[in-house]
Backbone as XML, in Angstrom:
<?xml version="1.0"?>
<chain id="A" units="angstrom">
  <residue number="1" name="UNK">
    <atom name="N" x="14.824" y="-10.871" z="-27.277"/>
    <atom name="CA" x="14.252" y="-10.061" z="-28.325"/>
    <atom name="C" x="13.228" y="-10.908" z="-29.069"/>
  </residue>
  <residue number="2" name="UNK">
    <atom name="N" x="12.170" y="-10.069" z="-29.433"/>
    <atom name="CA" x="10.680" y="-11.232" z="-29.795"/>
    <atom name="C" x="10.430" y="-10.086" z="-31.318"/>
  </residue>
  <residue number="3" name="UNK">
    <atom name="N" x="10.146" y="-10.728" z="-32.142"/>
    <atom name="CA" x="9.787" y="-9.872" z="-33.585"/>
    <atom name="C" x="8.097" y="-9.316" z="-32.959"/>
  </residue>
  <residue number="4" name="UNK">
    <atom name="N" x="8.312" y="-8.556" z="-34.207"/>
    <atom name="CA" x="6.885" y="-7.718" z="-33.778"/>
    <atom name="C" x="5.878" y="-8.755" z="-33.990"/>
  </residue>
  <residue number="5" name="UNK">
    <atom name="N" x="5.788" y="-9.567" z="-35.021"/>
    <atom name="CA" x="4.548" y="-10.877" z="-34.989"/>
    <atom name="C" x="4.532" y="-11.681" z="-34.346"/>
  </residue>
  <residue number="6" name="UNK">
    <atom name="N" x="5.301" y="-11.878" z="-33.547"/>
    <atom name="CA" x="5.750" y="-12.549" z="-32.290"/>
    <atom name="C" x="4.835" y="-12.424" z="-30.709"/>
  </residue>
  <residue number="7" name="UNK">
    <atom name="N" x="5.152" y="-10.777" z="-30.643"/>
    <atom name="CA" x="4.760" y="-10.357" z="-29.870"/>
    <atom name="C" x="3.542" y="-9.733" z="-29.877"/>
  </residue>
  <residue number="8" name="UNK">
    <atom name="N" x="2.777" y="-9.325" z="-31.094"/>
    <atom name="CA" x="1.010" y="-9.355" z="-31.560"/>
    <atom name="C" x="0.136" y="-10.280" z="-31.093"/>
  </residue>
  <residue number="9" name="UNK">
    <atom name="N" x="1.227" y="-11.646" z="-31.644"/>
    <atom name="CA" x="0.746" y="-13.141" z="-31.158"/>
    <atom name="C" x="0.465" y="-12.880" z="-29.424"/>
  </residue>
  <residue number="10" name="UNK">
    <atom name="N" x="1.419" y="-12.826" z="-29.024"/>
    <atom name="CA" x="1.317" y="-13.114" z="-27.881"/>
    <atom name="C" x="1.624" y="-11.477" z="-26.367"/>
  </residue>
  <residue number="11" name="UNK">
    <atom name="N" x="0.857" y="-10.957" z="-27.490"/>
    <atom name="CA" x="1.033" y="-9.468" z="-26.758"/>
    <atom name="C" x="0.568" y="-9.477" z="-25.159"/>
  </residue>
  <residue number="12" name="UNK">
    <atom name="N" x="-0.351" y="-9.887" z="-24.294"/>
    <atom name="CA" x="-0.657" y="-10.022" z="-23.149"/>
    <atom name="C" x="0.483" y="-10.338" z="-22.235"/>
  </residue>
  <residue number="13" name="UNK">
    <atom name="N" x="0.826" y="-12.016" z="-22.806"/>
    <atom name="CA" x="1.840" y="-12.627" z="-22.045"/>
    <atom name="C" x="3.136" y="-11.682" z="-22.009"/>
  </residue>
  <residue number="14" name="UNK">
    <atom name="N" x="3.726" y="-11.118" z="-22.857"/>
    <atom name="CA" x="4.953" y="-10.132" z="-23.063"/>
    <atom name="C" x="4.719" y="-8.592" z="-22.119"/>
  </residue>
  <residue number="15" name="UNK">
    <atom name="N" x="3.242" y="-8.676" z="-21.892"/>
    <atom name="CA" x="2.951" y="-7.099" z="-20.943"/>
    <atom name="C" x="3.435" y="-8.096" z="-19.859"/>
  </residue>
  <residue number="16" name="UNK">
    <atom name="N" x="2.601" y="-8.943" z="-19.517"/>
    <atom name="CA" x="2.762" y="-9.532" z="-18.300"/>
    <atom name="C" x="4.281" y="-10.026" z="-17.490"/>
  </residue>
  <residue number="17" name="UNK">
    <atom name="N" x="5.078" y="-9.980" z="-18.057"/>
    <atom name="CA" x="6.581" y="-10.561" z="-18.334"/>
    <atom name="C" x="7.185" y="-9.243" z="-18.195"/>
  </residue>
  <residue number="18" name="UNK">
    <atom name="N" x="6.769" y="-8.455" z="-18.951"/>
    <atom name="CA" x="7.312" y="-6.517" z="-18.338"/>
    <atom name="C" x="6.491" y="-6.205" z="-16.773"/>
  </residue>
  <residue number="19" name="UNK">
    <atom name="N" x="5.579" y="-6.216" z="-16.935"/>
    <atom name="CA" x="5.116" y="-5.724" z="-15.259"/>
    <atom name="C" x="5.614" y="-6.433" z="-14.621"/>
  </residue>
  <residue number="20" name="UNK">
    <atom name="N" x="6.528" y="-7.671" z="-14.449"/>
    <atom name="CA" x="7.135" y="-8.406" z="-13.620"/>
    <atom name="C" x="8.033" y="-7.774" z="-13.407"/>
  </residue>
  <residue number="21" name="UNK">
    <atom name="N" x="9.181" y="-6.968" z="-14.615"/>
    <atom name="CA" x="10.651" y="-6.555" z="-14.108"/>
    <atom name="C" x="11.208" y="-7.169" z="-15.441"/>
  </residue>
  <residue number="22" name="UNK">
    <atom name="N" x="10.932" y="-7.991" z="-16.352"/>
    <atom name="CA" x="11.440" y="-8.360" z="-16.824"/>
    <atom name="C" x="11.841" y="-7.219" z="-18.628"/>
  </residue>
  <residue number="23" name="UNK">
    <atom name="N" x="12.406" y="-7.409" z="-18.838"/>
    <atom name="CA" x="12.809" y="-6.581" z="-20.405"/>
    <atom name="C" x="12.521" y="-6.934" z="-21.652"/>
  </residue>
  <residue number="24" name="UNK">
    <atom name="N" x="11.598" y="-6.317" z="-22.027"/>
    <atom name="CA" x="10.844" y="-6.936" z="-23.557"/>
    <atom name="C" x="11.216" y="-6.343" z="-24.592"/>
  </residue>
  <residue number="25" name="UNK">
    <atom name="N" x="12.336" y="-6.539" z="-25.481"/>
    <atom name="CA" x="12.741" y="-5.905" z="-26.932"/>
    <atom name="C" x="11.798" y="-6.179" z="-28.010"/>
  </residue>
  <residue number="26" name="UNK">
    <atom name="N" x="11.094" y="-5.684" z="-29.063"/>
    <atom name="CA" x="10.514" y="-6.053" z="-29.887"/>
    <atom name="C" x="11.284" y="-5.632" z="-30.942"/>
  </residue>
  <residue number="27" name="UNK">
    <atom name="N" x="11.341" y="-6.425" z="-32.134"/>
    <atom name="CA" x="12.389" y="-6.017" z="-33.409"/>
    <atom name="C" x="11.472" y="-5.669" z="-34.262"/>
  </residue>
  <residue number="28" name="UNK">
    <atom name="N" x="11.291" y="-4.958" z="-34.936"/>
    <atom name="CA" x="10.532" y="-4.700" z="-36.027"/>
    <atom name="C" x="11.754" y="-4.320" z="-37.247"/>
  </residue>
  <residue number="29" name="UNK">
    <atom name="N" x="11.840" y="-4.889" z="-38.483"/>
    <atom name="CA" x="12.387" y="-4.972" z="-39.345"/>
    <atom name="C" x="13.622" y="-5.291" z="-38.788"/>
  </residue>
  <residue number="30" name="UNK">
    <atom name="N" x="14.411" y="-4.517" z="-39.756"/>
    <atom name="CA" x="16.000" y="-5.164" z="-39.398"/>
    <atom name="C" x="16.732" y="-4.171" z="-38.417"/>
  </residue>
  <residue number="31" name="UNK">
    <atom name="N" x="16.776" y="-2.959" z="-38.803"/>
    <atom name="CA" x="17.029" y="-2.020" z="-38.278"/>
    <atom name="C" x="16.078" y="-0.823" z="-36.742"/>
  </residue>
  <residue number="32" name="UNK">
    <atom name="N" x="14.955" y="-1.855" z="-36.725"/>
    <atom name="CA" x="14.258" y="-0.538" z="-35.776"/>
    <atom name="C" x="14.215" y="-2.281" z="-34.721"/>
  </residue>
  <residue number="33" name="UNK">
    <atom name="N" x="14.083" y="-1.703" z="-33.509"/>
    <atom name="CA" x="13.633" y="-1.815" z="-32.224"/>
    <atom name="C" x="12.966" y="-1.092" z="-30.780"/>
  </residue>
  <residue number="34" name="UNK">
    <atom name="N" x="11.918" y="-2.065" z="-30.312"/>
    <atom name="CA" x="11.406" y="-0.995" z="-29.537"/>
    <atom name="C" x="11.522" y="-1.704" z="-27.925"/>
  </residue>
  <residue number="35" name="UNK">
    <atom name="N" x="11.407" y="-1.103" z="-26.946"/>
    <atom name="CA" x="11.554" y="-1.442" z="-25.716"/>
    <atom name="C" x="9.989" y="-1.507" z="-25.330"/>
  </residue>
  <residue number="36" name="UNK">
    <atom name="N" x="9.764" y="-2.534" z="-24.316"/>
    <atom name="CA" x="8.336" y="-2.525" z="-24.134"/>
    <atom name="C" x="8.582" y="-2.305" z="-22.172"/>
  </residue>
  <residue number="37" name="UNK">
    <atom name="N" x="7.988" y="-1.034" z="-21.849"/>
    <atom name="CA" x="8.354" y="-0.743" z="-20.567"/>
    <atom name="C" x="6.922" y="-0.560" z="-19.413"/>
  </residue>
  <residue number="38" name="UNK">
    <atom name="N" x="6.097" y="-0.705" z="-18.701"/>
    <atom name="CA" x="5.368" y="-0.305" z="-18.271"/>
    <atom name="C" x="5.650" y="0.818" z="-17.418"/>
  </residue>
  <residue number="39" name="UNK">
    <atom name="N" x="4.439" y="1.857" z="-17.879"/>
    <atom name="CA" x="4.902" y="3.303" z="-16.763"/>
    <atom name="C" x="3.904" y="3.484" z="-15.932"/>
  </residue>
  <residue number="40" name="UNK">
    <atom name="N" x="3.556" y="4.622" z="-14.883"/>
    <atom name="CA" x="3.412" y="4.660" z="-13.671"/>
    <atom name="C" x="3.491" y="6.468" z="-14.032"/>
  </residue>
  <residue number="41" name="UNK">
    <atom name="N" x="2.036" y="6.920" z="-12.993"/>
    <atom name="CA" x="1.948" y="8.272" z="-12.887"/>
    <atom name="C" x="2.873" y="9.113" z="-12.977"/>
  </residue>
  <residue number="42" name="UNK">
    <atom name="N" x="4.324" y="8.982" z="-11.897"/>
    <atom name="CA" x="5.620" y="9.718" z="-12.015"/>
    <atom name="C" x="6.053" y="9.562" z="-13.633"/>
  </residue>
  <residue number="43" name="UNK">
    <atom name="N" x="5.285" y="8.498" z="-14.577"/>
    <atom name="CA" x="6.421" y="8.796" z="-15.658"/>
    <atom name="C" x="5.903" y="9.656" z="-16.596"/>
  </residue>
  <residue number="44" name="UNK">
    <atom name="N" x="4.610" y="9.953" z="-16.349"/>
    <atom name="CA" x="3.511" y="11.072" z="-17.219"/>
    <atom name="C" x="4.283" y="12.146" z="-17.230"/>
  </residue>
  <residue number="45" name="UNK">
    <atom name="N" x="5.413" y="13.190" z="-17.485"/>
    <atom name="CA" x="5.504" y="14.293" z="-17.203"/>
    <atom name="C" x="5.024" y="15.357" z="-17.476"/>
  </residue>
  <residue number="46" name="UNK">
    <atom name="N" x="3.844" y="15.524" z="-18.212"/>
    <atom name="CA" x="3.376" y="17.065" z="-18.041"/>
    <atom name="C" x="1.265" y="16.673" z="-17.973"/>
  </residue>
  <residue number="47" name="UNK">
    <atom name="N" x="1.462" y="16.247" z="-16.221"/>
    <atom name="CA" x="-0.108" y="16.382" z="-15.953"/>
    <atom name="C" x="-0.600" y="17.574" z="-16.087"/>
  </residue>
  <residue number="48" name="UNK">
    <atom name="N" x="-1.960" y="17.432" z="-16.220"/>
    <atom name="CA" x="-3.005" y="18.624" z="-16.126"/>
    <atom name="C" x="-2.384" y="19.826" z="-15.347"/>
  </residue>
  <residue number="49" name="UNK">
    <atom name="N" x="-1.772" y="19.150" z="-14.144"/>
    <atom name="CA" x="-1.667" y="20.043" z="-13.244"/>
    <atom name="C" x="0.006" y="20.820" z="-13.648"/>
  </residue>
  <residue number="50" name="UNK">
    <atom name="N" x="1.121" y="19.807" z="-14.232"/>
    <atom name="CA" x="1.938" y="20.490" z="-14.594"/>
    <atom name="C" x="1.720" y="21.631" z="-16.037"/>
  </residue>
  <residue number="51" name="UNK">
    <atom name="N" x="1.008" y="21.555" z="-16.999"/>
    <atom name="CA" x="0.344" y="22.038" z="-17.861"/>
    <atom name="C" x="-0.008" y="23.444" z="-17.308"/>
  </residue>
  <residue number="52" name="UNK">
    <atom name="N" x="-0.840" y="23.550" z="-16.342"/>
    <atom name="CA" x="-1.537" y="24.714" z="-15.655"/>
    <atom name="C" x="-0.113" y="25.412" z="-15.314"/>
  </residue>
  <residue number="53" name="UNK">
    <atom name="N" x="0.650" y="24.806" z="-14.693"/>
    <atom name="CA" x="1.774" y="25.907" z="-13.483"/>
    <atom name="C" x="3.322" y="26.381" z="-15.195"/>
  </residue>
  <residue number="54" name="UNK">
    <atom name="N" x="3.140" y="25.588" z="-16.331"/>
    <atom name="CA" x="3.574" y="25.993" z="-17.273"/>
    <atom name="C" x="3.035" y="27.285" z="-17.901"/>
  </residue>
  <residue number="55" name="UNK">
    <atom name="N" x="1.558" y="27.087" z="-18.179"/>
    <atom name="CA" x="0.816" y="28.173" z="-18.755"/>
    <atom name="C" x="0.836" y="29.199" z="-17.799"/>
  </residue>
  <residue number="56" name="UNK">
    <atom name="N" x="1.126" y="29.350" z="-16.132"/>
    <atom name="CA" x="0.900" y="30.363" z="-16.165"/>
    <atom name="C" x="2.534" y="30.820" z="-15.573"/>
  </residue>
  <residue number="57" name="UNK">
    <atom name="N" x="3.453" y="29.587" z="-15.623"/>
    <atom name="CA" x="4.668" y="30.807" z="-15.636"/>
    <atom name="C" x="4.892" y="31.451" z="-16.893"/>
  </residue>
  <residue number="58" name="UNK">
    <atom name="N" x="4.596" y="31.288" z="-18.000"/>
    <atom name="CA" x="4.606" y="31.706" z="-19.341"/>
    <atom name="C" x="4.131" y="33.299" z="-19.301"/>
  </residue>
  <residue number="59" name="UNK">
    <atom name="N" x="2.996" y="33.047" z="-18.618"/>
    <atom name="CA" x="1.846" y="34.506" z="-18.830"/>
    <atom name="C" x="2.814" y="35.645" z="-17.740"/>
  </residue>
  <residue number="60" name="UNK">
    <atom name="N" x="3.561" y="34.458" z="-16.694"/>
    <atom name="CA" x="3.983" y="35.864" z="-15.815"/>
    <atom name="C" x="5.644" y="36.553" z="-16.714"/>
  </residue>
  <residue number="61" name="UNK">
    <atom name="N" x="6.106" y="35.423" z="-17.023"/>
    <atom name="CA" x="6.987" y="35.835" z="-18.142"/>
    <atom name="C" x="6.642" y="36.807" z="-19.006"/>
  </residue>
  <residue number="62" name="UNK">
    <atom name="N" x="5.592" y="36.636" z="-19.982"/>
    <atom name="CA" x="5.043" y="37.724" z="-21.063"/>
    <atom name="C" x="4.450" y="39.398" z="-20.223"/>
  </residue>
  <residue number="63" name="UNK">
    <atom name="N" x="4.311" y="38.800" z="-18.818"/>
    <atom name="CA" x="3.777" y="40.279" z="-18.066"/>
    <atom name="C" x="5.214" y="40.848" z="-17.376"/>
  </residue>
  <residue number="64" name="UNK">
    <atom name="N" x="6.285" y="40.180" z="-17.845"/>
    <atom name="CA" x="7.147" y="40.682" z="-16.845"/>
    <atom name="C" x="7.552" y="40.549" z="-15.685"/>
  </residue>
  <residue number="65" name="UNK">
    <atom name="N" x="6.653" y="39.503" z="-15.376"/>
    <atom name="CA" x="6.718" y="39.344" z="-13.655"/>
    <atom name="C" x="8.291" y="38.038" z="-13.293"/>
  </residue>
  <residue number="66" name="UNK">
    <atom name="N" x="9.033" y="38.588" z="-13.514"/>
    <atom name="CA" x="10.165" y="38.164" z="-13.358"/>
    <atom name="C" x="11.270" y="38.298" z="-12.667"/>
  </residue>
  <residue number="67" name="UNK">
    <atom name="N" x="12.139" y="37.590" z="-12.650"/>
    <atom name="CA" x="13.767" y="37.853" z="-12.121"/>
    <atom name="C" x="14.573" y="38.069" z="-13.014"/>
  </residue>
  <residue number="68" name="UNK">
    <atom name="N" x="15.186" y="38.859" z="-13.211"/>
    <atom name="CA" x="16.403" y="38.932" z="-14.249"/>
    <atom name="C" x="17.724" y="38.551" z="-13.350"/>
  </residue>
  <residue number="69" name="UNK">
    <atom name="N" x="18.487" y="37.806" z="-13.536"/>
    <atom name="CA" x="19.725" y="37.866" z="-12.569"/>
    <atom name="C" x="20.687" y="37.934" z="-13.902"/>
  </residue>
  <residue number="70" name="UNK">
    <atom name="N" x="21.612" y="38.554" z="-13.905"/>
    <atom name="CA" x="23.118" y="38.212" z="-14.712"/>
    <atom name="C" x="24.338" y="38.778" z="-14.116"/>
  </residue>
  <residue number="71" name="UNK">
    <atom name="N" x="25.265" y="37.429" z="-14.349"/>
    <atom name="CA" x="26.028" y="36.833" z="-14.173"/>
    <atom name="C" x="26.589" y="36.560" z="-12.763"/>
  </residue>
  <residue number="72" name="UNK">
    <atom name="N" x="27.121" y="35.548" z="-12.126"/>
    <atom name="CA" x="27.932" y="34.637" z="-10.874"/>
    <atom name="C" x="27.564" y="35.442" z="-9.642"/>
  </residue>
  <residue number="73" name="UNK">
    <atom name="N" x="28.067" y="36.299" z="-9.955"/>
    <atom name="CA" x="27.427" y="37.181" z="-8.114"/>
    <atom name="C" x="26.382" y="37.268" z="-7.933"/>
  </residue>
  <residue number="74" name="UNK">
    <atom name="N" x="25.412" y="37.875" z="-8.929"/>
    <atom name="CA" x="24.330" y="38.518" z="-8.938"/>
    <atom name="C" x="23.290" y="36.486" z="-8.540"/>
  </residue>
  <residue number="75" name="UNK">
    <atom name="N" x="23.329" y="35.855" z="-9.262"/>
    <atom name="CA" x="22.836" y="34.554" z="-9.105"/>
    <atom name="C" x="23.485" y="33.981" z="-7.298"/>
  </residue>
  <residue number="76" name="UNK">
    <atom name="N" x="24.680" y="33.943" z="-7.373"/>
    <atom name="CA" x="24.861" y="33.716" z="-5.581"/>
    <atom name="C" x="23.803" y="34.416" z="-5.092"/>
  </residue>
  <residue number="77" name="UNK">
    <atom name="N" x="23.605" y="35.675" z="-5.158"/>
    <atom name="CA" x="23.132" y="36.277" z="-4.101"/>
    <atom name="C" x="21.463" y="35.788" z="-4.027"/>
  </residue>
  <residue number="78" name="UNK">
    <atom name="N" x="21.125" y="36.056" z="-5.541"/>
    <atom name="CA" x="19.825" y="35.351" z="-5.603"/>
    <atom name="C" x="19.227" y="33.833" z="-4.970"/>
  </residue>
  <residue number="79" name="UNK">
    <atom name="N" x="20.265" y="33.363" z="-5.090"/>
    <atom name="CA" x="20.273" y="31.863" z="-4.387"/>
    <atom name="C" x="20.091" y="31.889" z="-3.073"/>
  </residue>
  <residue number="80" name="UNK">
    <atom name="N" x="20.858" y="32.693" z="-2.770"/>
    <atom name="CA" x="21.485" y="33.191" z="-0.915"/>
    <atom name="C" x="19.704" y="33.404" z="-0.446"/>
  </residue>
  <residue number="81" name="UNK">
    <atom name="N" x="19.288" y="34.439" z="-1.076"/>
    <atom name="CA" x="17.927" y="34.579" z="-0.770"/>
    <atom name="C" x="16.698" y="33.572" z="-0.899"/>
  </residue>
  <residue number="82" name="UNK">
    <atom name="N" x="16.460" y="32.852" z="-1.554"/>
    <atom name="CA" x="15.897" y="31.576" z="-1.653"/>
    <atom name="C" x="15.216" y="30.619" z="-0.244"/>
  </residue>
</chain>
């Protein structure tokens, strides 16, 4: 664990030490801490492209264009079809 002025100081070297694998805690005050993680496309979750296929299950929702299934059978069967 490296304090936050710690790791300002020496912010590069501490990325560099995470893109290895390694685990970078930063403490800021007494009570807060933060994890320093490097991410990667899979960790973006809502690309452009997921954005688009949201907006337009939304619109087919608001038009109705739906499935209604309720309850245990009715969902088996829906599944069954799949």
């Amino acid at each position: 664990m490296v304090s936050s002025r710690e790791f300002r100081e020496k912010q590069a070297e501490y990325m560099d030490m995470a893109d290895s694998g390694e685990q970078i805690i930063v403490q800021r005050g007494k009570n807060k801490a933060y994890s320093i993680t490097p991410i990667t496309n899979d960790d973006i979750y809502f690309s452009k492209e997921m954005v688009e296929k949201i907006e337009k299950s939304l619109l087919q929702a608001k038009n109705g264009e739906v499935i209604k299934v309720t309850g245990k059978d009715a969902l088996v069967e829906f599944l069954k079809d799949l």
